[in-house]
C-alpha positions as CSV (number, residue, x, y, z in Angstrom):
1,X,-8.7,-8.7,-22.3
2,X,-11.9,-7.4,-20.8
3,X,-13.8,-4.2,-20.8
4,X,-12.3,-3.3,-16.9
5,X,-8.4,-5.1,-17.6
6,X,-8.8,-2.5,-20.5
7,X,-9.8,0.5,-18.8
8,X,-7.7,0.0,-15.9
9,X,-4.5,0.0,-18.4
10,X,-5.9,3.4,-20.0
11,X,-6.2,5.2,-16.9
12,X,-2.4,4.0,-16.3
13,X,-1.5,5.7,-19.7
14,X,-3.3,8.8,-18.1
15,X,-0.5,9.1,-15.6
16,X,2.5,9.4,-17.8
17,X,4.5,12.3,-17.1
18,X,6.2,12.6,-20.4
19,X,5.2,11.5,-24.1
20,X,5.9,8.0,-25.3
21,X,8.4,7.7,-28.5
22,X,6.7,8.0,-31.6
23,X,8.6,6.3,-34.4
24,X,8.9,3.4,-35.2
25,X,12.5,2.7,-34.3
26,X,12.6,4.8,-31.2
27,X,9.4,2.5,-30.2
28,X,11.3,-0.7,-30.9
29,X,14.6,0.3,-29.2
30,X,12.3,1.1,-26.1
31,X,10.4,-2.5,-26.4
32,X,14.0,-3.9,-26.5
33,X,15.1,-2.2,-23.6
34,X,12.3,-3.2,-21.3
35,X,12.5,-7.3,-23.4
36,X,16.8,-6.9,-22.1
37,X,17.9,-6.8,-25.5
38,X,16.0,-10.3,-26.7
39,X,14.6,-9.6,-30.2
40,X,12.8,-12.8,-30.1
41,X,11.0,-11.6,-27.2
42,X,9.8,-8.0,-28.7
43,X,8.7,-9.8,-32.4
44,X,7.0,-12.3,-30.1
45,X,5.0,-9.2,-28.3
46,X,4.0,-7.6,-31.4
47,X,3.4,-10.6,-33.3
48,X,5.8,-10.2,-36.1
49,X,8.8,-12.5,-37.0
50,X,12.3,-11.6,-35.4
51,X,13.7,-10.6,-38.7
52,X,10.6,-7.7,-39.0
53,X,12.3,-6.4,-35.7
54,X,15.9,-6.0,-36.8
55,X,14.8,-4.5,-39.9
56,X,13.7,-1.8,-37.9
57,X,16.2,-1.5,-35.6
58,X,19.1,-1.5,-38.5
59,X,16.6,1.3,-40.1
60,X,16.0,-1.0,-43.1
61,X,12.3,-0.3,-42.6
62,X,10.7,3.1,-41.6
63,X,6.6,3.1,-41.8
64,X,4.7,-0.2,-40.2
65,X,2.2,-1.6,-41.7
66,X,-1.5,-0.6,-39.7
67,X,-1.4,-3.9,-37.8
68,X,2.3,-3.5,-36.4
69,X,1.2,0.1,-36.1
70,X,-1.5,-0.6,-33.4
71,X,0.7,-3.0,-32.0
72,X,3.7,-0.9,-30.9
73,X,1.4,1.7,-29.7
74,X,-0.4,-0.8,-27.4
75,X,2.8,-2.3,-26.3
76,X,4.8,0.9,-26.2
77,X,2.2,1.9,-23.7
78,X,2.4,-0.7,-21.3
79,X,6.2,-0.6,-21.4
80,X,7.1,3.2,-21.1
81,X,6.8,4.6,-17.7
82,X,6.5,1.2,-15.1
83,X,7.2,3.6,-12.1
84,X,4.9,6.1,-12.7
85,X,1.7,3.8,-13.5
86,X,3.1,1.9,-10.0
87,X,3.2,4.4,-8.0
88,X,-0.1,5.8,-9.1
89,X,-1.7,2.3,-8.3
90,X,-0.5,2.4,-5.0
91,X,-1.5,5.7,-4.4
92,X,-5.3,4.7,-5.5
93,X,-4.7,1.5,-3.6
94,X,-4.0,3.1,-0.1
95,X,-5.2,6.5,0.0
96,X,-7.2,7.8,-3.0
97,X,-9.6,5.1,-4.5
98,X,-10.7,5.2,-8.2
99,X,-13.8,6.4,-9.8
100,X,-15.3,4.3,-12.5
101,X,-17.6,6.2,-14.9
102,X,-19.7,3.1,-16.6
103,X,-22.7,2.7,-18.8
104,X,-24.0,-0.9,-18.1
105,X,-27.3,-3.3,-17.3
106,X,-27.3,-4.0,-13.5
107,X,-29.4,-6.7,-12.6
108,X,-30.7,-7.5,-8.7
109,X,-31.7,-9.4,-6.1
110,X,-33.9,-7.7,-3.7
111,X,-36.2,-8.9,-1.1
112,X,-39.8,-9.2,-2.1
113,X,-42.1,-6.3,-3.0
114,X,-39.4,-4.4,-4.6
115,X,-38.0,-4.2,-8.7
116,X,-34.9,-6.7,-9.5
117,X,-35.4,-6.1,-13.5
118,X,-31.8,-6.1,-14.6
119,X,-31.8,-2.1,-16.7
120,X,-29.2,0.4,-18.2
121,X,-27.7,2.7,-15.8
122,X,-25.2,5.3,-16.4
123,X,-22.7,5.3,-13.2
124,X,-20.2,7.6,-11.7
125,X,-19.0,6.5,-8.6
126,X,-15.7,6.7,-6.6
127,X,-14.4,3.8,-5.1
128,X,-12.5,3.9,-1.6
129,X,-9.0,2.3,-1.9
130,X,-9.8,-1.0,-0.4
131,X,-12.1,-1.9,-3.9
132,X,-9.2,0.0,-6.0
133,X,-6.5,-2.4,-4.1
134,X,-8.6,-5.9,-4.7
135,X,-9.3,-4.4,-8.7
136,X,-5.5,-4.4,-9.3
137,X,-4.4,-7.5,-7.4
138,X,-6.9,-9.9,-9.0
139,X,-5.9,-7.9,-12.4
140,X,-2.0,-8.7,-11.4
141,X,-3.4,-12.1,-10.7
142,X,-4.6,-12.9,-14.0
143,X,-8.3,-12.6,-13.1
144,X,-10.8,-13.0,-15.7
145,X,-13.6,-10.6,-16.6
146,X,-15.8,-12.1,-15.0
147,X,-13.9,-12.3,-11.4
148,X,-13.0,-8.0,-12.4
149,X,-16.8,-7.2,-12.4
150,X,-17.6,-9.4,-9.7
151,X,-15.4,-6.4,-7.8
152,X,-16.6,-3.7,-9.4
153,X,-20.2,-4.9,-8.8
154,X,-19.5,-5.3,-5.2
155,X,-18.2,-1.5,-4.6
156,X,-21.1,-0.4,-6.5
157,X,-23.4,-2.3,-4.8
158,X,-22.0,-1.0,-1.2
159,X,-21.6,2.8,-2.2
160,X,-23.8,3.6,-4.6
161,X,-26.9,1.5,-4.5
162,X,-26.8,0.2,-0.3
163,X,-25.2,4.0,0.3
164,X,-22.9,2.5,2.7
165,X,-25.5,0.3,4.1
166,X,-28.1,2.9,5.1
167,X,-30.3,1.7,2.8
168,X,-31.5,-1.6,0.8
169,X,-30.0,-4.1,3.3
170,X,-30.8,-7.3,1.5
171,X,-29.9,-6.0,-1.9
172,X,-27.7,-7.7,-4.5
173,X,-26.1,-6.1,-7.5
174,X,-24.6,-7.5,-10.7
175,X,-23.2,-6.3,-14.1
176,X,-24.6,-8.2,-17.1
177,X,-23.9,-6.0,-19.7
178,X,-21.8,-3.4,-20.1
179,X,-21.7,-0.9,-23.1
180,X,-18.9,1.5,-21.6
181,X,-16.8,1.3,-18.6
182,X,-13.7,4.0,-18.0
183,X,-11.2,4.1,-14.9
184,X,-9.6,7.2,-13.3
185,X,-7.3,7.3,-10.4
């Protein structure tokens, strides 16, 4: 997973109207319920063996070890709630955009006479819906990283850098590096 697949699933956490289940058990029974009741499926998720699963379920077991620990909060997260994160993607996809808050190197191509050093900028920007709507269909896609920025890059370049093409017609805009990047819709 990428820097933008990453934030784009924490500002779907951010939309939760209630608190996810915090024990163990309560997480597992919750991972069953959205696996239809296939063990097998819920061990394969959190990368323990079906056996670690029922342990918990039957209350054998009470406090996971770190790793398992990370790994039901990550996967508690994208389970709980489906409706809520959907609907709040749609909403950014059709009538509110997103802003992306980003610390990164952009790099240009610019007509002659002008700078296209690639240098670290610090970004706030919304993003009108119709950038918002390609970011979560290539993400539902299975883009890569590389394909997620390409989007981002693109919105950039139009609002924030060409200003909605008043200015720096022939102006090209790419992220190389990125050392933060956060999503909010």
């Amino acid at each position: 997973m990428g820097d933008i697949d990453e934030a784009i699933d924490r500002a779907g956490t951010e939309q939760f109207t209630r608190r996810p289940p915090k024990t163990p058990v309560a997480q597992m029974r919750l991972l069953l319920k959205a696996e239809k009741g296939s063990t097998r499926a819920v061990a394969a998720r959190l990368g323990v063996s079906q056996r670690t699963v029922e342990r918990y379920l039957a209350r054998q077991r009470k406090n996971p070890r770190a790793a398992l620990r990370e790994a039901l909060a990550r996967e508690v997260a994208r389970a709980w709630q489906p409706r809520v994160r959907q609907q709040a993607r749609r909403r950014a996809a059709t009538a509110t955009g997103i802003t992306v808050e980003t610390r990164a190197r952009f790099g240009y191509t610019a007509p002659v006479g002008t700078t296209d050093d690639p240098r670290m900028r610090r970004l706030t920007v919304h993003l009108p819906p119709q950038y918002a709507a390609r970011l979560f269909d290539a993400q539902q896609q299975g883009a890569g990283d590389q394909a997620l920025r390409g989007i981002v890059a693109e919105g950039l370049q139009e609002i924030y850098f060409k200003d909605n093409g008043a200015r720096a017609q022939g102006l090209e805009v790419d992220i190389t590096d990125i050392d933060y990047f956060d999503v909010s819709f």
